[in-house]
C-alpha positions as a printed Julia matrix, in Angstrom:
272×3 Matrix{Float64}:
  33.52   19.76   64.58
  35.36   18.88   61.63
  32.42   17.04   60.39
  30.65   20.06   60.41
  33.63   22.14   58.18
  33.26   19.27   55.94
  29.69   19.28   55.51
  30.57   23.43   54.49
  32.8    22.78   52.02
  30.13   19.97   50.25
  27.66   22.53   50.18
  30.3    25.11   48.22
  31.45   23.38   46.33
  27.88   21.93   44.63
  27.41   25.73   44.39
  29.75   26.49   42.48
  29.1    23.05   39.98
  25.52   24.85   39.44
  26.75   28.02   38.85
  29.06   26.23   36.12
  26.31   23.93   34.83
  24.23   27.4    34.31
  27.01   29.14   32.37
  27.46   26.28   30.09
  23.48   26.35   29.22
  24.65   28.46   26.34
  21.94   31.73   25.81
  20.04   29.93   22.55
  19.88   33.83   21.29
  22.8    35.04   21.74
  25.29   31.81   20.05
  23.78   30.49   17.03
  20.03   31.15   16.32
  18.17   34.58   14.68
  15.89   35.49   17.42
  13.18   37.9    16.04
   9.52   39.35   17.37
   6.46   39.15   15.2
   3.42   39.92   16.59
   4.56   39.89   20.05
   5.57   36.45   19.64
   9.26   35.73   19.86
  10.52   33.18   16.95
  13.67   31.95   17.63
  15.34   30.53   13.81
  17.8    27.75   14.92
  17.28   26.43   10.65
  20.11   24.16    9.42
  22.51   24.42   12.1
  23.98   21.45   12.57
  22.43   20.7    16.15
  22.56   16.9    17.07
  21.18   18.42   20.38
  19.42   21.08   22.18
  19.3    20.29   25.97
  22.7    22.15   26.71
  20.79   25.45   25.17
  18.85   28.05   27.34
  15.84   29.93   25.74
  14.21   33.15   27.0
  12.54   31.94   30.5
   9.85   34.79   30.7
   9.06   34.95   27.0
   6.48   32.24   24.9
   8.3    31.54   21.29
   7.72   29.68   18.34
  10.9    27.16   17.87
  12.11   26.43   14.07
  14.64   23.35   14.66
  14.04   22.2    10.75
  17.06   20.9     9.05
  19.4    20.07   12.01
  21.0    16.43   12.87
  18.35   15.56   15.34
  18.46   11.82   14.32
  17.45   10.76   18.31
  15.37   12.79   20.65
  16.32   11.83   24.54
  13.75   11.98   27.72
  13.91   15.1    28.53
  15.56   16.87   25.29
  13.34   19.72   25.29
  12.71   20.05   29.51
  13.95   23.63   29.18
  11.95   24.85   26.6
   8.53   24.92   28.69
   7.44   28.43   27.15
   7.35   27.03   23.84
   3.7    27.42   21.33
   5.07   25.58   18.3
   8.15   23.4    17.44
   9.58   22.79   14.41
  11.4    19.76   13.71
  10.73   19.06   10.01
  14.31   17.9     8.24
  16.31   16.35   10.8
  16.69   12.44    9.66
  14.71   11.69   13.08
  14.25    8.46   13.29
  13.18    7.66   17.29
  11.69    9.84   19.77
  12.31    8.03   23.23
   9.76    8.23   25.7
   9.99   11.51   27.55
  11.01   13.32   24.63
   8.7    15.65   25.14
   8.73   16.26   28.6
   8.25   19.62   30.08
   6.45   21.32   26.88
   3.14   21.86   28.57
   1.96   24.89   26.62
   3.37   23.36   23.18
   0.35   23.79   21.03
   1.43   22.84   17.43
   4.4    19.8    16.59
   5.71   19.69   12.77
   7.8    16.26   12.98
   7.5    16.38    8.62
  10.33   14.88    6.87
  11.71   12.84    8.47
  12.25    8.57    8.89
  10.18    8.05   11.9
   8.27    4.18   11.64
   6.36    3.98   14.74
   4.17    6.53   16.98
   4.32    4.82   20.12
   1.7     5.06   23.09
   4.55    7.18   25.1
   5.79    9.1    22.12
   3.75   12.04   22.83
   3.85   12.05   26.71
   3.72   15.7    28.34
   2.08   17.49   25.17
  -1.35   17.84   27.26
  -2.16   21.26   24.77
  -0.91   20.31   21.71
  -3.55   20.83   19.06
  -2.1    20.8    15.8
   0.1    17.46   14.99
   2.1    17.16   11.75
   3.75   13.8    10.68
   3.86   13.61    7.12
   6.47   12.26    4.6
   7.74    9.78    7.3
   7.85    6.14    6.6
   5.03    5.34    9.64
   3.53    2.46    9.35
   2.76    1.69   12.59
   0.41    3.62   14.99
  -0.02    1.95   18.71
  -3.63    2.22   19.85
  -2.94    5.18   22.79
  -0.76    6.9    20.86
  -3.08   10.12   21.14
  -5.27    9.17   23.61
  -3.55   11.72   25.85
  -3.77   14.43   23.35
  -7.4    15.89   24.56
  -7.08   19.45   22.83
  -5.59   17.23   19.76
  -7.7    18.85   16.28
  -5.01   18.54   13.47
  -3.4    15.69   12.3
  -1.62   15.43    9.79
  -0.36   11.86    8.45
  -0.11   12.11    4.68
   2.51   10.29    2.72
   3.66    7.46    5.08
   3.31    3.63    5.1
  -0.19    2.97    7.15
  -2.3    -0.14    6.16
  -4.56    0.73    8.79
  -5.58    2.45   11.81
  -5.92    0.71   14.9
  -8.88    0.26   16.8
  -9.76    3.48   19.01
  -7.41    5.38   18.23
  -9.11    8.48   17.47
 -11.58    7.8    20.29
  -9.92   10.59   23.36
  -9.64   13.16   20.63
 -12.17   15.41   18.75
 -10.57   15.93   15.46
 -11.76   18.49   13.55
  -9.05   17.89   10.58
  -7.28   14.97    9.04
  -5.01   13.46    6.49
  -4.29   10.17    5.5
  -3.31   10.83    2.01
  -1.19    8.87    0.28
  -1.13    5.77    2.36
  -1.39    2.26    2.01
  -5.47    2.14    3.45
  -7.43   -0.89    2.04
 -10.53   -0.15    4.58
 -11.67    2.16    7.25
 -14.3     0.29    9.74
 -16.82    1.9    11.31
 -16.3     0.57   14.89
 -13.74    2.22   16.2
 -12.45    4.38   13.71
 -15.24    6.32   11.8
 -17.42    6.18   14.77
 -15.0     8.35   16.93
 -14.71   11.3    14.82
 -18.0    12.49   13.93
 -17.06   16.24   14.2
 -14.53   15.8    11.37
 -14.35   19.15    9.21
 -12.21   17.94    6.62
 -10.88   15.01    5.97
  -8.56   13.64    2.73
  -8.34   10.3     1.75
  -6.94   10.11   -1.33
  -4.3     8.06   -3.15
  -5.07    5.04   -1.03
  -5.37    1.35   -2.54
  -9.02    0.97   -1.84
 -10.29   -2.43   -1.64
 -13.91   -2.15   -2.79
 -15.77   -4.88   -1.57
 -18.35   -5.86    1.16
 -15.73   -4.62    3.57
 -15.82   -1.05    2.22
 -19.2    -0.79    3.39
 -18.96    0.59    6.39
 -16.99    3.41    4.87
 -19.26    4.15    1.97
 -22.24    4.71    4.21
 -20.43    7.07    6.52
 -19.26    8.71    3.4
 -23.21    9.36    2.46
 -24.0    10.81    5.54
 -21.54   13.42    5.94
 -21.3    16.56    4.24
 -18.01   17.95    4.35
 -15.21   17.34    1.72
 -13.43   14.09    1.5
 -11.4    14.38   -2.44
 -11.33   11.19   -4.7
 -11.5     8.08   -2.78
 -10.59    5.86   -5.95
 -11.2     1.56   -5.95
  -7.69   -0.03   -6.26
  -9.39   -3.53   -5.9
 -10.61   -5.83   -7.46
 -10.0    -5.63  -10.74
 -13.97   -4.98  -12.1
 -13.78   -1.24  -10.17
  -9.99   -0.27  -10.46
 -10.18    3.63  -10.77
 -13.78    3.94   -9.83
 -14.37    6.46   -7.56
 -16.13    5.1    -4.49
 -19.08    7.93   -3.75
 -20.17    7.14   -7.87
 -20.59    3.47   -6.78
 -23.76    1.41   -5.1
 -24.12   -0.78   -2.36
 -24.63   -3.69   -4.95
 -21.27   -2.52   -6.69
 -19.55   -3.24   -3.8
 -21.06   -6.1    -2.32
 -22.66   -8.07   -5.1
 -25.57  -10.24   -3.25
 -25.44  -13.69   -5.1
 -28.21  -14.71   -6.99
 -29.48  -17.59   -7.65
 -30.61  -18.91  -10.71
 -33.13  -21.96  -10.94
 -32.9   -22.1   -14.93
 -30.11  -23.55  -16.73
């Protein structure tokens, strides 16, 4: 019997912890952020306030929203940081000194179509960095200091068509990275790109739209070939790709050159 009464009393009080852990989920419209409709989409304006988290706050359950998170103190996102913000189309994180996204992160934003992680210190894009963001579409990393992209990265990303990855630190891209995802726009300005192969890069994205690859340190030589015939057969606009290296076509721009500019074939001379 008592065992029983016991057993009761368990049971009330985990109620009433749940009831307490709801209250303290903090209505995300009602404390600190400037919740407005536009166009029937709800855009809740959380800008510059000092957040160094956002798990403890409750959005609108029944409504989708656009989330602006720029300018906050978001220096680490946790697994799970954003598990309560499932109804959410687009986040923006831009601002926020963020320097690692743990695996997880993400977790939970299965509609989230567009991610804006600009301005910020992340290095690395890891294979789990993105995990749970099965609709995003439109990816924005630029002005980070990336210099590292792991291979799977995106291969989870299947609706993936933006990215944007201007201004960081890549050398180069690794091998397949591009090859679960049908880009249809991408930027790699500003980088630190010597060469773009063929296999396994240019190969996979064939239905490019647009692509910018400017203010790169080209290294025009044999090894650019791969890139300079792609370049010929594709018709959309790609801005200046300009020769860094070697010396002989510094600031030439690489669609003005030939084949034999690039890869000299070696002659050889019986005369003396």
């Amino acid at each position: 019997m008592l065992s029983g009464v016991w057993f009761l009393s368990v049971l009330t009080v985990a109620g009433i912890l749940q009831t307490e852990s709801r209250k303290t989920a903090k209505d995300i419209c009602k404390i600190r952020c400037l919740c407005e409709e536009k166009e029937n989409v709800l855009n809740i304006n959380c800008e510059n306030k000092g957040f160094t988290t956002v798990s403890l706050l409750q959005p609108p359950q029944y409504r989708i929203y656009q989330l602006f998170l720029n300018g906050n103190l978001l220096t680490r996102l946790y697994p799970n940081e954003f598990v309560n913000y499932s109804n959410a189309v687009t986040l923006h994180l831009g601002n926020n000194g963020l320097q690692e996204i743990r695996p997880g992160a993400f977790s939970g934003l299965k509609t989230l179509k567009r991610l804006h992680l600009n301005n910020n210190k992340l290095e690395v894009l890891r294979e789990d960095t993105f995990l749970g963001l099965e609709s995003l579409e439109y990816l924005q990393a630029d002005y980070n200091y990336i210099s590292t992209i792991e291979a799977g990265a995106f291969s989870k990303l299947n609706k993936l068509k933006v990215l944007i990855l201007n201004d960081n630190l890549l050398l180069s891209l690794p091998s397949n990275v591009f090859r679960f995802v049908l880009l249809t726009h991408l930027d790699l300005r500003g980088n630190r790109l010597k060469v773009m192969p063929f296999a396994g890069v240019l190969e996979h994205i064939g239905g490019i739209m647009e692509i910018q690859l400017e203010e790169n340190p080209w290294n025009c030589t044999c090894d650019l070939l791969p890139l300079k015939a792609w370049l010929d057969t594709i018709t959309v606009f790609v801005g200046e790709i300009v020769c860094e290296t070697p010396f002989r076509l510094h600031g030439k721009d690489v669609t003005q050159l030939t084949r034999q500019d690039l890869c000299p074939r070696k002659h050889h001379h019986h005369h003396h």
